[in-house]
C-alpha positions as CSV (number, residue, x, y, z in Angstrom):
1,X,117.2,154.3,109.7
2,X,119.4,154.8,112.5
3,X,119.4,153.2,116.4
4,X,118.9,156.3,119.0
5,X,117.1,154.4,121.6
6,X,117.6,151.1,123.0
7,X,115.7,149.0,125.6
8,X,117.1,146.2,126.9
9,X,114.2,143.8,129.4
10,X,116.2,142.6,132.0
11,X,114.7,140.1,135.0
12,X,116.8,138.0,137.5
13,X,118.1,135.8,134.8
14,X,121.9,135.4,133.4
15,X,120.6,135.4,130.1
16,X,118.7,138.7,130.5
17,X,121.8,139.8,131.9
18,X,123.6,139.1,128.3
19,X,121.0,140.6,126.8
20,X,121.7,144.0,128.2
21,X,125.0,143.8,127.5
22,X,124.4,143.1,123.7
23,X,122.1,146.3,124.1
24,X,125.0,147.9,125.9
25,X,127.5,147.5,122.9
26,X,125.0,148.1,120.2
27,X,124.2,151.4,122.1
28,X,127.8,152.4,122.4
29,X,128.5,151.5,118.5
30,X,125.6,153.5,117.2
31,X,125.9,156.2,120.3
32,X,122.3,155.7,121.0
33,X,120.4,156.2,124.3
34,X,120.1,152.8,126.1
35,X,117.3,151.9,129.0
36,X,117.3,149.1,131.6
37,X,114.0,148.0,132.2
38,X,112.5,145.5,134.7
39,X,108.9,144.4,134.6
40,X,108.5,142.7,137.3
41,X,105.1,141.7,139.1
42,X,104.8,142.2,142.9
43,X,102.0,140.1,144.3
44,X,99.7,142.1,147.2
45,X,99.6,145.6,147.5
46,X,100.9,145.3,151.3
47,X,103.5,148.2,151.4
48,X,106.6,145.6,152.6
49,X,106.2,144.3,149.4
50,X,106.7,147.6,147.4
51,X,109.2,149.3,149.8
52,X,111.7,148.9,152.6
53,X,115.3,147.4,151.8
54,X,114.1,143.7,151.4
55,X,111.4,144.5,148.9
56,X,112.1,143.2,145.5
57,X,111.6,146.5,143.7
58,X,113.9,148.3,145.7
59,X,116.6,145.1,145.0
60,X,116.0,144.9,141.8
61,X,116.8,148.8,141.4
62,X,119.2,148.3,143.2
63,X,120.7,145.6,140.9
64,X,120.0,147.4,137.8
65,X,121.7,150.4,139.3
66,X,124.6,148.2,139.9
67,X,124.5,146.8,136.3
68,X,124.4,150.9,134.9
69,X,127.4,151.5,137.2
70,X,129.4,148.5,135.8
71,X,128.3,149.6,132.3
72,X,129.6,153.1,132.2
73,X,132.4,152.2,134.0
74,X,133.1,149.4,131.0
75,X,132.4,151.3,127.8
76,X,131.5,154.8,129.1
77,X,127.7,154.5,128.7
78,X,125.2,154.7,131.6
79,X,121.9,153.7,130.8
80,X,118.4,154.6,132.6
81,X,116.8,152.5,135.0
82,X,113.4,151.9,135.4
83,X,110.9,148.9,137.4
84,X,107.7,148.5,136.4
85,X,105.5,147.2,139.3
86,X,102.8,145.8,136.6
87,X,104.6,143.4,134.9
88,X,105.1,142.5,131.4
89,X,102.1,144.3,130.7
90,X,102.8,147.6,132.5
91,X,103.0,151.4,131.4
92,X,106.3,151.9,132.2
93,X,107.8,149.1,129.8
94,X,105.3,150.2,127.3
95,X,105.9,153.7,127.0
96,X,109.6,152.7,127.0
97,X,109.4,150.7,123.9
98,X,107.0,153.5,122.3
99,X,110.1,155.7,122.2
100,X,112.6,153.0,121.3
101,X,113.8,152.4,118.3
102,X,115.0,148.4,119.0
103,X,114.0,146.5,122.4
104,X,116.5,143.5,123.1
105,X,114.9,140.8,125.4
106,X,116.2,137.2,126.3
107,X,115.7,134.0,124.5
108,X,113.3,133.2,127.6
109,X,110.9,136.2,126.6
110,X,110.6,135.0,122.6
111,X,108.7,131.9,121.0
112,X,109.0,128.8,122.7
113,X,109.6,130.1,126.4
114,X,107.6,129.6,129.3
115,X,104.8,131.9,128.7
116,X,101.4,130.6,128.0
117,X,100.5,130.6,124.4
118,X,97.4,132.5,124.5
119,X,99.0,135.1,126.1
120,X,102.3,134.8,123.5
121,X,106.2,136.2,124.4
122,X,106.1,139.4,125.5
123,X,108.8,139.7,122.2
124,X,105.4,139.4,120.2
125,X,103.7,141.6,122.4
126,X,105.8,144.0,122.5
127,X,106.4,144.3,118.5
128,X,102.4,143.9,118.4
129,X,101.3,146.5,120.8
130,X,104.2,148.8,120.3
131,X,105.3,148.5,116.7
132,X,109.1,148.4,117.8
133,X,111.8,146.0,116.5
134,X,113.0,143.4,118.8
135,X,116.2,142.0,119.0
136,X,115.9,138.4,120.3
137,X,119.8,137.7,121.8
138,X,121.1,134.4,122.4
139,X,124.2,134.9,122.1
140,X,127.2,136.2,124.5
141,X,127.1,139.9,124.4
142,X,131.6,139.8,123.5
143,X,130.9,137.6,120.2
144,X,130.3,139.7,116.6
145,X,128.1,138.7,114.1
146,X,130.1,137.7,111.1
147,X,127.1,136.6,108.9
148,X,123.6,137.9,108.6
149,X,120.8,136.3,106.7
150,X,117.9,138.3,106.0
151,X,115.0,136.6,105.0
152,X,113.0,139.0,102.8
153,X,110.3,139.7,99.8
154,X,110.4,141.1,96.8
155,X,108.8,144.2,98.4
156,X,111.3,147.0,97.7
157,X,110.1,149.7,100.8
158,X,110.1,146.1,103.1
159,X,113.3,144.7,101.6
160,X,115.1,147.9,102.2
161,X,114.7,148.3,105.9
162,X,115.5,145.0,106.3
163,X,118.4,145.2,104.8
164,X,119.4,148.3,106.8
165,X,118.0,146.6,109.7
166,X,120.5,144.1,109.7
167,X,123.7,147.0,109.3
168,X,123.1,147.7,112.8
169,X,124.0,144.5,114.1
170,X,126.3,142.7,111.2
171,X,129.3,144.9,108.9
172,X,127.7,145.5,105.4
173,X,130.1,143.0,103.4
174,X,128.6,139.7,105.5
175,X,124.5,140.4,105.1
176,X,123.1,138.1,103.2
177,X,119.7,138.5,101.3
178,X,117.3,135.3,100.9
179,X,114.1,134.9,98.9
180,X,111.8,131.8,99.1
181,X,110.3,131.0,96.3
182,X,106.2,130.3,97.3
183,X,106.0,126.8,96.1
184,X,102.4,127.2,95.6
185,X,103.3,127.9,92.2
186,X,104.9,125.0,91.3
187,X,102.2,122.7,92.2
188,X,99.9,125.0,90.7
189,X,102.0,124.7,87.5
190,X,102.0,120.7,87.7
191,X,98.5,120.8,88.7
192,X,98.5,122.4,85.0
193,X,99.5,119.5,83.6
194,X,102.3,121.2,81.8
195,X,105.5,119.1,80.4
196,X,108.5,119.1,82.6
197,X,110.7,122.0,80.4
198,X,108.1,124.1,80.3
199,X,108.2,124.2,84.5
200,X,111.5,123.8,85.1
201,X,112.5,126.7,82.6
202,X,109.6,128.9,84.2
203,X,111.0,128.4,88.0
204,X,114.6,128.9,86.3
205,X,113.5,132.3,84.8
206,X,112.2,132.9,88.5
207,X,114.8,132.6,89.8
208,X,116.7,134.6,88.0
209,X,114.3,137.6,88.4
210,X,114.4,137.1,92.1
211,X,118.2,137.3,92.0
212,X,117.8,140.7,89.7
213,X,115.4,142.2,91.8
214,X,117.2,141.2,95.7
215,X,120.3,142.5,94.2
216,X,118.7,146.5,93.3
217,X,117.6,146.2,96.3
218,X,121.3,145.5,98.0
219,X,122.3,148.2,96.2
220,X,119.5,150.5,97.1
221,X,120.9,149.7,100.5
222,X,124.7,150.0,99.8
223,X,125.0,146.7,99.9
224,X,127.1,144.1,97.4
225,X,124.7,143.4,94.9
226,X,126.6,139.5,94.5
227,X,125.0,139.1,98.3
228,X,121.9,137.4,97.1
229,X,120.1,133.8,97.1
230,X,117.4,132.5,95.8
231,X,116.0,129.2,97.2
232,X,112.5,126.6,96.6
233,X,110.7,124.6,98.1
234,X,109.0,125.4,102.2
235,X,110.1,128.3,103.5
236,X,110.7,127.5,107.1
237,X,112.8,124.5,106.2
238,X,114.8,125.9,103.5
239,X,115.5,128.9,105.3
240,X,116.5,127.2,108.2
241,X,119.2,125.2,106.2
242,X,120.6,128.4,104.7
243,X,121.4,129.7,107.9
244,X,123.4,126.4,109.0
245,X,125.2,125.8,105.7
246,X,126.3,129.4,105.7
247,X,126.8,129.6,109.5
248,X,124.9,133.0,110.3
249,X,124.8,133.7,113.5
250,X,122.0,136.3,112.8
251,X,118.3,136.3,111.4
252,X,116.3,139.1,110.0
253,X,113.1,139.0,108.9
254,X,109.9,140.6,109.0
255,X,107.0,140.2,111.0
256,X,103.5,141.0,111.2
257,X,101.6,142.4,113.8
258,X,99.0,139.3,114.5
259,X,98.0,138.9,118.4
260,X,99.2,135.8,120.4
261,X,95.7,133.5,118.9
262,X,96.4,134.4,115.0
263,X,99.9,133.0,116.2
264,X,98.3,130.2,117.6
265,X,96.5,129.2,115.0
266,X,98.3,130.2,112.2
267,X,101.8,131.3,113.4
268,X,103.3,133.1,111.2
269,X,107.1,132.9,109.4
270,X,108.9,134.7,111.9
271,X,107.4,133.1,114.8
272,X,108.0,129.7,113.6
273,X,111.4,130.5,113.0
274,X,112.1,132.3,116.2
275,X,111.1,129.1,117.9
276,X,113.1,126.9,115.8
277,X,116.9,128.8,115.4
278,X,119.2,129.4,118.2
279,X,121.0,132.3,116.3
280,X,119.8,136.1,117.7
281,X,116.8,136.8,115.5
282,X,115.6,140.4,114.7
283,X,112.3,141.3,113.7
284,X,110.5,144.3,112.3
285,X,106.8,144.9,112.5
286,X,105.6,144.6,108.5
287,X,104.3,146.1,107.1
288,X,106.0,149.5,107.6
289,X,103.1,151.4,108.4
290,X,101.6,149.1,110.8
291,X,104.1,150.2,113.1
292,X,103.4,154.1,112.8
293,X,99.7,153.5,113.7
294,X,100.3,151.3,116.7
295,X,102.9,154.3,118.1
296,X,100.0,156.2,117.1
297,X,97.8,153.8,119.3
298,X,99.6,153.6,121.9
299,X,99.7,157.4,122.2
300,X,96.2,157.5,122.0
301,X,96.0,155.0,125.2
302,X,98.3,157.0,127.4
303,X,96.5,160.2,126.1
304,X,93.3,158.7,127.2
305,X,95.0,157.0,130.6
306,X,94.1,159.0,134.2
């Protein structure tokens, strides 16, 4: 599982503009390919508004050009440039992130930003529509991340590529995997009017074969096999106060690919911890194969495009 291709969204904002750097280095680290895109939608089809020096397509390439030159002359990598006239819902951005093997986008463009919920971040859009991790960066582009938490299953095929998922951002020795136990089954076991012992022993023997199985899975991954933990009780919350108390600066953690009302309505883990963290979170489309047959979509669609 390697990084070849790297999209960065970049608009007029500083923070997209951190963003692209974070792709930047990641792309110069793994010696992947690395694209500047810029969805950006012009209002009226006049032709001033499309073309001519003062047109904001032509000065946004023209900034993105400018961004590409600084780049390569920084770290020796110059990216590809591209505008897409459509907005976040173009064919330009989408056939970028088809090929892409991580798309980096601001804080503004995750959960929580100023898009309207029912038509969700263009982070969830993206991973929905395109089946493509996205790398949500908050922080500066110069700082490393010195602790990863991965929030994970018991799912081995899952577990793994989150694991290796969070390699690409975070040295080997400092990712950290967490399980949640589902506290449905402790109430269910109180509900069973069972004595005390009997539970707690039960959620201890859980535990421990929650510990056994995260750490085959480091080691499946060539990770430390001691980098595992094991919490109970709401998953949100508890996750949330691993990440403080053992001061990651990055989340990883799967996500599935619901549209922006099954979000609504029933958002799922990632989202509501997206929203909620101001550490860079990364998240891959689950299940695996899910993301194979929305490429495979998606190919159909420009297939079938004029």
């Amino acid at each position: 599982m390697q990084l070849r291709h790297i999209v960065a969204v970049v608009d007029s904002s500083a923070a997209s503009v951190q963003a692209a750097w974070r792709a930047a280095r990641l792309a110069w680290a793994h010696g992947a390919a690395l694209s500047l895109v810029a969805p950006m939608a012009v209002p009226g089809r006049h032709p001033s508004a499309r073309h001519g020096p003062s047109a904001p397509p032509v000065r946004m390439r023209a900034a993105l050009a400018d961004m590409a030159d600084t780049m390569a002359a920084a770290i020796g990598i110059r990216p590809a440039v591209a505008v897409d006239l459509e907005g976040e819902d173009g064919a330009v951005l989408r056939r970028h992130a088809q090929v892409a093997d991580l798309v980096v986008v601001p804080a503004a463009l995750a959960p929580g930003g100023p898009a309207p919920w029912w038509r969700g971040s263009l982070a969830g859009r993206l991973l929905h529509e395109a089946g493509v991790a996205v790398l949500i960066a908050r922080r500066p582009p110069g700082t490393a991340h010195r602790c990863a938490l991965v929030a994970t299953g018991l799912d081995a095929e899952a577990a793994g590529l989150l694991l290796r998922a969070a390699g690409w951002l975070c040295q080997p020795r400092a990712v950290l995997a967490c399980h949640v136990l589902d506290p449905a089954i402790q109430r269910h076991l109180h509900a069973a009017d069972l004595p005390l012992p009997a539970v707690q022993s039960w959620l201890e023997t859980a535990t421990r074969r929650a510990e056994l199985a995260l750490g085959e899975q480091l080691v499946r991954a060539g990770l430390p096999a001691g980098q595992a933990m094991v919490l109970r009780g709401p998953a949100p919350a508890r996750l949330l106060q691993a990440l403080q108390s053992r001061g990651a600066s990055l989340l990883v953690v799967g996500k599935p690919r619901r549209g922006p009302w099954a979000e609504r309505w029933r958002p799922s883990l990632a989202q509501r911890l997206a929203a909620a963290t101001r550490c860079d979170v990364l998240w891959l489309p689950t299940p695996p194969t899910s993301a194979q047959a929305a490429r495979q979509r998606l190919g159909w669609l420009d297939a079938a495009a004029p």
